[in-house]
C-alpha angles and dihedrals in degrees: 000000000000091000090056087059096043090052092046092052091044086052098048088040092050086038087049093046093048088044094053091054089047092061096037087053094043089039094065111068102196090050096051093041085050089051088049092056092043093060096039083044084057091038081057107051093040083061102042088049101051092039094068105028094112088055094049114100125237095266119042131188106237102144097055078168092076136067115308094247131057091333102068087047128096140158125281084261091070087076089070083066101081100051090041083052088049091044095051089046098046092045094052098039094050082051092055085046093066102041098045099046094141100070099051089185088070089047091056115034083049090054087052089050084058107050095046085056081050093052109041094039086058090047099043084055110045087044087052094051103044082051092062107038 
């Protein structure tokens, strides 16, 4: 009898804490305007990538960082780089959002940090794949 009330209290402590981060989240509009754009900004990139996978050649630049040559190619499979690399930060940094609600300089200058990511992964790749098709 005394596991089944352990459990429960584990359950409504685990239920009041999520739904703590759920108001604070929802609370905040830019945050969860921010969080809006980030998935819309995947959905988009998913799309324009499997729109015109049939159109990609066999080698595409993705690493612009690196040497002009072979290093800077990848298969068409590199372009799924940049909206898994949106979706780990977002999601990280989402995570560190509702944990961290007191200093609101951190909340938003991370929330900046991650629109800016948003914005400049949707960009890099529609402007990698209209320059190949």
């Amino acid at each position: 009898m005394a596991f089944w009330s352990k459990k429960e209290r584990l359950e409504n402590i685990r239920l009041s804490i999520s739904s703590q981060a759920q108001e604070n989240f929802s609370g905040d509009r830019l945050a969860f305007a921010v969080y809006i754009f980030c998935l819309l900004s995947i959905l988009a990139q998913s799309s324009l990538i499997l729109v015109s996978w049939g159109k990609l050649p066999p080698q595409v630049p993705v690493f612009y960082s690196r040497p002009w040559g072979e290093a800077m190619l990848t298969s068409p499979l590199g372009l799924w780089i940049l909206p898994a690399l949106l979706a780990v930060l977002a999601t990280a940094n989402f995570f560190v959002i509702s944990n961290f609600r007191q200093n609101l300089f951190l909340v938003r200058a991370i929330v900046v940090f991650t629109f800016l990511v948003a914005f400049l992964t949707i960009y890099d790749s529609a402007k990698i794949i209209s320059l190949l098709i």
